[in-house]
N, C-alpha and C positions, 0 to 999 in steps of 0.2 A: 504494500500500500504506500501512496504516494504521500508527503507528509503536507500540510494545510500549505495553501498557496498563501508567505504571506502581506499580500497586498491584495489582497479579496476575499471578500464573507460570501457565503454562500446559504439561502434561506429558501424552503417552499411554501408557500402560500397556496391555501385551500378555503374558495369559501363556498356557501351553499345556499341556498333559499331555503329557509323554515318556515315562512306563510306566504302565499303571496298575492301579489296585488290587489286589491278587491276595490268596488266605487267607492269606499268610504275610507280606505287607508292602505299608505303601503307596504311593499314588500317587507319582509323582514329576514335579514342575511345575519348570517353566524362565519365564522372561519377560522382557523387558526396558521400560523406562521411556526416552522420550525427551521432552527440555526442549525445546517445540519452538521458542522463540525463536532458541536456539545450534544446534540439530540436535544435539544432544550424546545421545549414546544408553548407557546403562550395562547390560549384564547381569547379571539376577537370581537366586538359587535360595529365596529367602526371604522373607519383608515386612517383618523389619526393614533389608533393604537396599533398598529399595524407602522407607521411609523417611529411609534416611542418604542419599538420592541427592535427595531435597528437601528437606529441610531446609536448607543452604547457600543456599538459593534465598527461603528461607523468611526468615532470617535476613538475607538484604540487603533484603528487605521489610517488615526492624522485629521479629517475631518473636524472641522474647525465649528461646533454645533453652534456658536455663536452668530458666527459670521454666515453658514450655509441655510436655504431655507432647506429641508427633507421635507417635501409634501408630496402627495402624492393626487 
């Protein structure tokens, strides 16, 4: 096995639809995001959490969380 590239993180993102759309409200998505270096897996409901689960990852990589936006 090759050992972590390191100058890049590597994560999979999964999301899903748990209700969806109806005339009176919408969908409602779930996901989760795993680093797959640590096997570290977080659950989601939104994609700002989805970016505060990389970022930290982002930041041991030099990423300047100040100065950059991460949005998505």
């Amino acid at each position: 096995m090759n050992p972590p590239d390191p100058i890049s993180q590597s994560f999979i993102i999964k999301i899903w639809i748990e209700d969806f759309a109806t005339d009176s409200q919408s969908a409602v998505w779930r996901g989760h995001i795993t680093h797959v270096p640590s096997g570290i897996r977080k659950y989601v409901q939104d994609m700002s959490q989805i970016a505060r689960a990389i970022t930290p990852h982002l930041i041991e990589l030099g990423v300047d969380d100040d100065n950059e936006t991460i949005t998505f």
